[in-house]
N, C-alpha and C positions, 0 to 999 in steps of 0.2 A: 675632689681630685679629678684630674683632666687624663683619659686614658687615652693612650694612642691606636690606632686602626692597628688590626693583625697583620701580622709580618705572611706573605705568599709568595711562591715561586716566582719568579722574574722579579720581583722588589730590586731594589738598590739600594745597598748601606752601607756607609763610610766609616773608615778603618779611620782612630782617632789615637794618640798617644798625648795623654794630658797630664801622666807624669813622668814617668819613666822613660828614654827615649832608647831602651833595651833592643825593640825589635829593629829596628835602624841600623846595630853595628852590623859589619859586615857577616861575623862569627855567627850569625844568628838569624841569616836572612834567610837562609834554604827552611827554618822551621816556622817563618814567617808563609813562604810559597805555599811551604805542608797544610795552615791553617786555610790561606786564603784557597787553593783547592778545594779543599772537603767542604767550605760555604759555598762555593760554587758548585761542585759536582752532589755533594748528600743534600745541602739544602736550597738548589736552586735559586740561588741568590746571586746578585750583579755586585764585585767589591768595586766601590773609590774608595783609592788612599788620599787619604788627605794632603795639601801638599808636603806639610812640614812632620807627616806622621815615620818619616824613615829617615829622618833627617840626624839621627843617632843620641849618645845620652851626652854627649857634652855640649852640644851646642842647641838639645831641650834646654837641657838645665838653665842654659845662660838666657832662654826668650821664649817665658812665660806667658806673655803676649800672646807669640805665633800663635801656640798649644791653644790659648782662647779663642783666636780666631780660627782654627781649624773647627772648633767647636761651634760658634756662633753660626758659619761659615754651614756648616751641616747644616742644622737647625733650619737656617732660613734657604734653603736649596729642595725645592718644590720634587724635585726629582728624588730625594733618597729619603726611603720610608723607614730607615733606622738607623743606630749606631751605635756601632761594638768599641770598644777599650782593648786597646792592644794587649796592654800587660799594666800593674800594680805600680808602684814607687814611695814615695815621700813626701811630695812637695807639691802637688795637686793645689793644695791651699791658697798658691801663689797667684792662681787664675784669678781669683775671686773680683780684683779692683776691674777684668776687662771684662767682666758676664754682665750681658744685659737678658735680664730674667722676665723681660715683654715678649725680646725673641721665643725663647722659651717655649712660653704661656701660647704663644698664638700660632705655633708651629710645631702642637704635639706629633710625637715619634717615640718608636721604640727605643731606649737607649741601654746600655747596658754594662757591666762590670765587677769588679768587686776589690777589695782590698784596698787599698789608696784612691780608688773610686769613691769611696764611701763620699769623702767631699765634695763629689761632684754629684752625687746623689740625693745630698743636704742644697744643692743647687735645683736638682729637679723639683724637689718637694716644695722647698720657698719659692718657686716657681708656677706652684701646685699641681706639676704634671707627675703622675705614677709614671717610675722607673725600676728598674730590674737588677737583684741584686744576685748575680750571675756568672755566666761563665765570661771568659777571658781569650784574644787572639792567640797569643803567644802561650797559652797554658792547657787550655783546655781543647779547644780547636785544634790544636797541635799535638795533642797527646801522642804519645810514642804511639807507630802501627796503626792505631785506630783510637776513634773517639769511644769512651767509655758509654754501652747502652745506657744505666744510667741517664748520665748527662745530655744524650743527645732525648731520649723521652723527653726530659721538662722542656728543652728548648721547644721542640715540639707544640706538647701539650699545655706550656703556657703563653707561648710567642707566636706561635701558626695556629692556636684553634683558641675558639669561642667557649671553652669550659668554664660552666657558672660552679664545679664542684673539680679539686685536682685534691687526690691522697699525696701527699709527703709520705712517701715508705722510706723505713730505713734500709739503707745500700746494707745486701749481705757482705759485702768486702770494700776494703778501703786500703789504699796506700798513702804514703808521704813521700817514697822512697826520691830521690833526687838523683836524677843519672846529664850528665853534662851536655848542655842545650851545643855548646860550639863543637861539642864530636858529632857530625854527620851519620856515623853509624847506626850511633844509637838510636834511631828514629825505626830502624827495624828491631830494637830492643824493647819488649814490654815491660812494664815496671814490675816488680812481684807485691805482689795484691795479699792481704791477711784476710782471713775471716776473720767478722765481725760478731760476735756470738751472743753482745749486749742489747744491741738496736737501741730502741729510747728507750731514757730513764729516765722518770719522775721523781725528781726529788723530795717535792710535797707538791701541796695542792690538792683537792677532791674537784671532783663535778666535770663540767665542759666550762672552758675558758675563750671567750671570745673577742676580740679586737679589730684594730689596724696593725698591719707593720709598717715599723721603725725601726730602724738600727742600724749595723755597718759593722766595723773592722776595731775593736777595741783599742789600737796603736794611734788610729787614726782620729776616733773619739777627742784622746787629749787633743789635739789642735782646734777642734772645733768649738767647746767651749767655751763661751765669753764670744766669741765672736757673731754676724749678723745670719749666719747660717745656723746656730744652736736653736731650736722651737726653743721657745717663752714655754713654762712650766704646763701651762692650760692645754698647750696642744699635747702634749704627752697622759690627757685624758685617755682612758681604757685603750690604750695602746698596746701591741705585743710588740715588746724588745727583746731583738733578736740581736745576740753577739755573739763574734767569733774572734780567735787570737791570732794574728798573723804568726808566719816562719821566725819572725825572733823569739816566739814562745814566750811573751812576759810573763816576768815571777807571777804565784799569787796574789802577791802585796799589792801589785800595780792593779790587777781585777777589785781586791779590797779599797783599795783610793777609788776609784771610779765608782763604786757604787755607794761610796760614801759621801762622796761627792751629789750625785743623784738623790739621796736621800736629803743632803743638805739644802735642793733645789726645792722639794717639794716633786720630785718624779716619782718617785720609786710608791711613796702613798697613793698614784694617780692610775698606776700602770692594772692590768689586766693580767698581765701573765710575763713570763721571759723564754724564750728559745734561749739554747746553748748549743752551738756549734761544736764539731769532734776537733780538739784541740789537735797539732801538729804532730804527728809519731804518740800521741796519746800524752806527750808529753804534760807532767803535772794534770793526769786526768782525774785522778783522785783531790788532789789540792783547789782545784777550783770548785769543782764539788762544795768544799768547804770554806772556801770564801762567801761562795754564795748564798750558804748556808748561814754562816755565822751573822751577816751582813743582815740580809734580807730577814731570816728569821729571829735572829738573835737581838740584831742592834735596831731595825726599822721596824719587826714587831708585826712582820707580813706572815705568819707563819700560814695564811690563806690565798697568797700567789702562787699559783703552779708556774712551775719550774718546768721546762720538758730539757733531757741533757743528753748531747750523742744525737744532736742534727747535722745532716750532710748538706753543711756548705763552707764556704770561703776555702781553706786554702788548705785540707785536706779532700784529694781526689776518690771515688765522684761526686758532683756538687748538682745537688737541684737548684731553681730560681726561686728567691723570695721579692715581690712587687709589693715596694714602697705605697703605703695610703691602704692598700687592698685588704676586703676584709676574712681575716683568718680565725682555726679554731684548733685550741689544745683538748685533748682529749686525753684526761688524767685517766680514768677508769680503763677505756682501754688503750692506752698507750699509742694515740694518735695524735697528727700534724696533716691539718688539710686547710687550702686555700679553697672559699665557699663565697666566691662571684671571680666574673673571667678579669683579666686584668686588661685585654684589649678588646676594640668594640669590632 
């Protein structure tokens, strides 16, 4: 895998909206401002918006193209050393017929996102540059008040510095809560935070479990398969897959099809271990538990995969960075997640 050079002060990185064209409407633009401030003033960063990245969600929707070419368009632009994903969506998929994946390959950079990202992530990898599975313009950057410490550490300590060893701690507090991005006020409204009294839990598994990451957004999974973006079974050799559920919360059942699905590919025999992201409001936090459980140990007969369950990322708040390809280690015995070489050079 091809890493990209560390993200430094003075850099320049383009604001890109490849699915969702959310931060665009007008309701929505002062937490747009919010974000592109704090990369500017906390992390010393130059923003280009891309042309068509505010261009709003009805007329994304209709020109899938632009959204590529805003992307490609980065990529091969010698001047911008990185690039963020404004916000999540659905339809990201769409891009696929306008990606040329040489640009890609021969013009590594940081890139970044998460949740409907996922498939443009499965673009980095077929590409075979490591990408970052991360935070987000309009979500994270923008957090109500301030950026969550948390969240601003990994950026940090995995995008600005050369760490050959970063601990994954579990966040002592986490919210879901939702407070309305088009009220302006609420931007001096902090969200209310729970403690977290679980941190990670190992479902099974013994020993230390070591890989690559793999993975994304479990919503977004279903699209990819069968298509030219899904890795061929071989490359999901000793891999750690890491999944999270997006804000629609799918049932159980939908986590059980998927890893039955994986199983019927020949993945689930090949894999190393699995991360498990903090599902939405906890929502079905016990029921996945037992998907996973029935599936992997019950029906695949993995009952020697460790499981790690009550990882902070994707789309419960705060979220550390997991980079695609980079090599990672579960640590069953003492309930540890660390990434063990730097992801940029």
């Amino acid at each position: 895998m091809i890493k990209p050079q560390a993200l430094k002060k003075g850099d320049k990185i383009a604001i890109v909206s490849l699915s969702s064209g959310l931060g665009g409407e007008t309701a929505f633009l002062h937490r747009f401002e919010t974000a592109k401030q704090r990369l500017e003033s906390d992390f010393g960063l130059q923003i280009a918006v891309m042309p068509n990245a505010l261009k709003g969600i009805d007329w994304l929707h209709k020109n899938p193209k632009e959204r590529a070419k805003d992307l490609m368009d980065a990529f091969s632009n010698p001047e911008i050393k990185g690039i963020f994903c404004m916000v999540g969506g659905e339809d990201s998929i769409r891009l696929l017929p306008y990606i040329d994946f040489d640009i890609i390959r021969n013009n590594p950079k940081v890139f970044m996102g998460y949740s409907d990202t996922t498939t443009n992530h499965f673009m980095m990898y077929k590409a075979g540059l490591v990408s970052f599975y991360g935070p987000a313009v309009m979500v994270e950057f923008a957090e109500n008040v301030a950026m969550h410490d948390y969240t601003r550490k990994y950026v940090y300590s995995t995008l600005f510095e050369k760490n050959n060893k970063i601990d994954i701690l579990p966040s002592p507090e986490w919210t879901s809560e939702i407070l309305d991005w088009a009220n302006i006020e609420n931007k001096n409204l902090a969200r209310k935070m729970t403690t977290d009294s679980k941190g990670y839990e190992i479902l099974q598994g013994s020993g230390i479990a070591k890989g690559r990451l793999l993975g994304g957004c479990l919503s977004v999974f279903l699209m990819l398969i069968g298509t030219e973006l899904w890795p061929e079974a071989d490359e999901w050799n000793n891999k750690l897959l890491f999944i999270e559920t997006a804000e629609d919360c799918p049932p159980p059942s939908i986590l059980q099809y998927f890893l039955r699905n994986l199983m019927a590919q020949g993945i689930i025999s090949r894999l190393n271990g699995i991360i498990f992201g903090k599902p939405v409001d906890e929502e079905y936090y016990t029921e996945y538990k037992e998907a996973l459980i029935s599936v992997i140990a019950g029906e695949a007969n993995r009952h020697d995969l460790p499981i790690l369950y009550n990882a902070n990322f994707g789309h419960t708040s705060p979220i550390c960075i997991l980079p695609y390809g980079i090599e990672a280690i579960i640590d069953c015995e003492q309930k540890k997640l660390s990434i063990c070489e730097s992801a940029v050079l």
